[in-house]
C-alpha positions, 0 to 999 in steps of 0.5 A, a space after each residue: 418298673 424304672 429297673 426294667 426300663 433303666 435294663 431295656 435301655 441298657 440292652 439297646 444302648 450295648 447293642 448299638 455299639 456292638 453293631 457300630 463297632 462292626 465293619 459294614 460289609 461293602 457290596 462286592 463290586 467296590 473295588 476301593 472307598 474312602 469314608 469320613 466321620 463315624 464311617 471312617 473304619 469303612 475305607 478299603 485303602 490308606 490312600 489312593 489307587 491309580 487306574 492301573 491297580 483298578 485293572 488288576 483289581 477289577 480283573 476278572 476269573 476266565 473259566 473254561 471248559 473241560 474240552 477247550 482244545 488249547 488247553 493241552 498246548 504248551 504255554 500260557 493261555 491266554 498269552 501275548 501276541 507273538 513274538 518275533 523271536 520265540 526267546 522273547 516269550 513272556 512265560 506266564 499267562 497273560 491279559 492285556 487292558 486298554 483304558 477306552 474311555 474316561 468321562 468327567 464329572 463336568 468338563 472334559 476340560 476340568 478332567 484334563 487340567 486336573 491330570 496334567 497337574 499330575 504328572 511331570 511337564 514332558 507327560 502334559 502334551 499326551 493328554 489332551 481334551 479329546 485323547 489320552 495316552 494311557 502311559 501318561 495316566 495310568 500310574 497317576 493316584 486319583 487323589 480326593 480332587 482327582 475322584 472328583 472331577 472322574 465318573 467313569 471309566 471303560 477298561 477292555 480286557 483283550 484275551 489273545 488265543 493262537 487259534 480259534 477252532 470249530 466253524 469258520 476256525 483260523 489262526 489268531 483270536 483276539 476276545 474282550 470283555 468290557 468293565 465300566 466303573 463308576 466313581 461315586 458318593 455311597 454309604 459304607 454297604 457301597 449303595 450310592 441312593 442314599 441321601 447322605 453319603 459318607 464314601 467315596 467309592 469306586 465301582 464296577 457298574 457294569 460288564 459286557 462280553 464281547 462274541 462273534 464280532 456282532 455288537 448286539 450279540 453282547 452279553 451284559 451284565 448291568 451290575 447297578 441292577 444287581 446291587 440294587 436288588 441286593 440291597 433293597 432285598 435285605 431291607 425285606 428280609 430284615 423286615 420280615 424277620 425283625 419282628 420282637 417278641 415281648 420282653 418280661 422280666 425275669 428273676 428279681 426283676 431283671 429283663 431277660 433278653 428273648 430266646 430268639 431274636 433278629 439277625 444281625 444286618 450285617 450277617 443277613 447283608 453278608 449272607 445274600 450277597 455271598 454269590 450275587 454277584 461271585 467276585 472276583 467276576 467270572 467269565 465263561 469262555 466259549 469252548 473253542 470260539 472263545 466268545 465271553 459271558 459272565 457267570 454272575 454266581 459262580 456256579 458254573 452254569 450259564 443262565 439267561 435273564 439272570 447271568 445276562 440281564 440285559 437285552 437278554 433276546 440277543 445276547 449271545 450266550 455260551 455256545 459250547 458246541 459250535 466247537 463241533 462245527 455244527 451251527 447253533 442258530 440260539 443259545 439253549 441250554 444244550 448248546 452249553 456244558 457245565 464248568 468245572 470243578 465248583 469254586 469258592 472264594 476262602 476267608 483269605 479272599 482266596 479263589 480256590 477250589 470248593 472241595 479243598 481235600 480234593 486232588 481231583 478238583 485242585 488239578 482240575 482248578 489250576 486247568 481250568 480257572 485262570 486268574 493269577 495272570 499278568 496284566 499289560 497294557 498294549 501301549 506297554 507292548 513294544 514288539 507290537 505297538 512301538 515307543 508307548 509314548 509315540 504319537 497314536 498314528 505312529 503306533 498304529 504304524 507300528 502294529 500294522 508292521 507287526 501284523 505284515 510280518 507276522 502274516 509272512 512268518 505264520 502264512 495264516 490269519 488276519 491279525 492287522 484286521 484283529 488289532 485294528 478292531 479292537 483299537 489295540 494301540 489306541 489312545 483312551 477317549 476323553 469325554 464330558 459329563 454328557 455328550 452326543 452318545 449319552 443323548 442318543 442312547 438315552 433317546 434309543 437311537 439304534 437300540 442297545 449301546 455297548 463298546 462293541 457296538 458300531 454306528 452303522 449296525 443301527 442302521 437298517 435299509 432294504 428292498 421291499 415287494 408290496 404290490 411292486 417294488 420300492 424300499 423299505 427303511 428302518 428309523 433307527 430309534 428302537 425302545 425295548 418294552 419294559 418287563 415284555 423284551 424285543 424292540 419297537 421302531 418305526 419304519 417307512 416303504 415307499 416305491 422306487 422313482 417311477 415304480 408303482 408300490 403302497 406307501 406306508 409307515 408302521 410301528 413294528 415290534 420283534 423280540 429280537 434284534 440279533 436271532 437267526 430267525 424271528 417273528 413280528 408284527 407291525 400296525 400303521 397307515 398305507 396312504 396314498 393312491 394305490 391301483 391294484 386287480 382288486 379296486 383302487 385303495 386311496 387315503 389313509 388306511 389303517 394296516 396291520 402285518 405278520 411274518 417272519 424275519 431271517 437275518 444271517 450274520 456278517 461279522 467282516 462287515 459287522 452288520 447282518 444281511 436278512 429279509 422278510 415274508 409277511 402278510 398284510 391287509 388294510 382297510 375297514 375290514 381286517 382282511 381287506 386287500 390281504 397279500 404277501 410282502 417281501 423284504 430283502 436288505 441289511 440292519 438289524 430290523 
């Protein structure tokens, strides 16, 4: 007996040090940790990275289609702006990256004293504790005490195309994707829920891809969701799998091991975060439009509710066959055509082809798939910008010189209200741990938040027939309902000065807040004194109301122009005092 149990403890021990002696797979979206202790072998790096080597790490793969018209031009795609002088042409393909935002782990005061003691006196006065020149940080390494005071950073990577082609088509496109990247303690796997951490880390949390200048037609990607669920399913997996089967001793009363036992942690983690999510990222480019959304596993198809995971109901998608200027009022899976050829990601952390021996897919690879292309960032951009160093209004000045001369060179296109949109020369904001914007996206204040999004698309207002004319507004807090979808917000009608209409206030729902064409419902009060045909309605009364919603899109103006035909009744009854309503205004709801 003491043999037996002198050999199981033997096993056990050599097998927990088999499993320690391994490196534990990190989750795919760590772009670089440092880890203390027994954990140490886990650190990506041997010492800091700046925010640069996060923009060239971070980058993601751009997928096109096989019909991307701009394929067969000459010259890199995408590439820089143009230049004055066709010599100065950088040849290669080209991205460019705005750091956008960069918020504190406490002040912004503490964030900035810690930069500034960074870099060199003449750089101080460029970072400050609402801006940031991006030049005067982006070289700087993020040492321990730096990491500390940062939680987050938003890098936009802007994609420049000469033409966008298909309905509404023009010279000039300018596309972006948004990262946010999060600094964080985590264990070795990168899962920052544990209670006891041995990493620092840092971590793409998040991916939007901007379409059609429309905030809310965002596609997102919420990558904490991803990791997550990868996580917590492995424990399930190991769990279901690890059950043991009895040990008996064998010849000469030597324990001999199970034929079969669990699988190795590391190999099951490895397993089912292969392609969930595919890294590096992915970005599928809409076919002529170029409009941007992720491809979280990598198989070259768009997937609703898995590759966007987030306010799925008004995300754009990928609309391929908007390139034949025929209007596709909702993604559907017809509306997009499968990438290729299959990718894979080789030992080396290559991307490459799947079918390595294949010519065919090898071709159609360096066609297609574009990733090995430089990165700059704007304030780097001399011919556009100015001096990277100049005060923000000067480069500012500069781009808006740039874009005169470049509209008298090509005679075609608005490429001062592309850059300025996209605050290409800008400097990055500075932010505190919490500030106005957390507290009014965490109280839903216009619903879904994201780089895209503007202030005035939350905002809804318009005209409204219910016994006469009056108006209708929208309380700009929208709650989206859990596991369901869509929006619930408040709205109040009353008449115009003067005018005799009901008065009322709802709570109204709609699956979304950005389709061409949806349904809703609304229950709430009419309350005061209304004299109509059929009696006089006064106090409150309990009141219900259908119908449909139109919204057609402005993207100039960023915002929708839309209406709405309803039934509605109040009253004891369900049907007492039924009508028509009517709307017409602008908003999102």
């Amino acid at each position: 007996m003491r043999s037996i149990v002198f050999s199981l403890v033997l096993i056990l021990n050599v097998s927990a040090t088999y499993v320690a002696a391994q490196t534990t797979p990190r989750f795919r979206t760590v772009l670089w940790a440092s880890c203390q202790g027994s954990a140490g072998a886990s650190s990506t790096d041997d010492g800091p990275v700046t925010l640069h080597d996060l923009a060239v790490r971070a980058r993601p793969a751009l997928w096109f289609s096989r019909d991307e018209p701009l394929i067969d031009l000459d010259g890199p795609l995408p590439r820089e702006w143009p230049r004055r002088q066709a010599r100065d042409a950088t040849p290669e393909d080209l991205v460019y990256y705005r750091i956008t935002k960069l918020k504190s782990m406490s002040n912004d005061v503490d964030l900035v004293r810690a930069f500034q003691e960074r870099v060199t006196a003449d750089l101080r006065p460029y970072i400050t504790a609402q801006r940031a020149n991006p030049e005067a940080m982006a070289d700087v390494p993020l040492d321990p005490p730096l990491l500390r005071q940062l939680k987050e950073v938003v890098i936009r990577y802007l994609f420049y195309y000469p033409n966008e082609l298909g309905a509404h088509s023009h010279v000039h496109d300018l596309e972006s994707i948004e990262l946010r990247i999060v600094f964080e303690d985590a264990d070795e796997r990168g899962d920052p829920r544990v209670s006891n951490p041995s990493c620092r880390q840092i971590r793409v949390a998040a991916l939007y891809g901007a379409a059609h200048g429309l905030g809310l037609y965002t596609n997102m990607l919420d990558l904490d969701v991803v990791l997550r669920d990868r996580l917590d399913e492995t424990s399930l997996v190991l769990e279901a799998t690890s059950r043991r089967t009895p040990v008996a001793p064998g010849p000469g009363g030597v324990v001999s091991p199970p034929a079969a036992v669990a699988d190795d942690p590391l190999a099951v983690f490895e397993r089912l975060s292969r392609s969930d999510p595919f890294w590096p990222l992915l970005v599928l480019v809409e076919e002529g439009k170029h409009a941007s959304a992720p491809d979280r596993n990598g198989d070259g198809m768009f997937t609703p509710n898995y590759d966007v995971n987030r306010f799925v109901a008004d995300a754009w998608g990928v609309r391929d066959t908007m390139r034949s200027r025929q209007l596709s009022p909702v993604f559907r899976s017809d509306t997009f055509k499968k990438r290729v050829p299959e990718i894979a990601v080789d030992e080396a952390g290559t991307l490459r082809q799947a079918q390595a021996q294949d010519s065919w897919a090898a071709q159609a690879f360096s066609r297609y798939v574009r990733y090995d292309y430089r990165v700059r960032r704007p304030t780097e951009d001399r011919e556009v910008c100015g001096g990277p160093l100049r005060d923000v209004r000067d480069r500012n000045d500069s781009m808006k010189q740039y874009a005169t001369d470049l509209t008298r060179q090509i005679r075609q296109g608005h490429p001062e209200r592309l850059l300025a949109g996209k605050a290409f020369c800008d400097d990055a904001l500075v932010h505190s741990s919490v500030n106005a914007l957390d507290v009014l996206q965490g109280l839903g204040f216009g619903g879904a938040y994201n780089g895209f999004t503007h202030w005035w698309e939350r905002i809804s207002a318009s005209a409204r027939f219910d016994g006469g004319t009056g108006w209708a507004a929208t309380v700009p807090f929208g709650f989206q309902v859990p596991g369901l979808g869509g929006w619930t917000v408040g709205r109040l009608s009353g008449p115009w000065p003067g005018a005799d209409a009901r008065k009322s206030m709802d709570v109204a729902y709609m699956p979304s807040a950005s389709r061409f064409t949806d349904w809703y419902a609304a229950v709430g009060l009419d309350y005061g004194r209304f004299e109509s045909a059929s009696g006089i309605e006064d106090g409150k009364r309990l009141a219900w109301e259908t119908g449909v919603k139109f919204r057609f899109p402005l993207p100039d103006w960023g915002t929708f122009l839309g209406g709405r035909i309803g039934i509605r009744a109040n009253g004891q009854s369900p049907l007492e005092h039924p009508r028509l309503v009517f709307e017409f205004g602008a908003g999102i709801w």
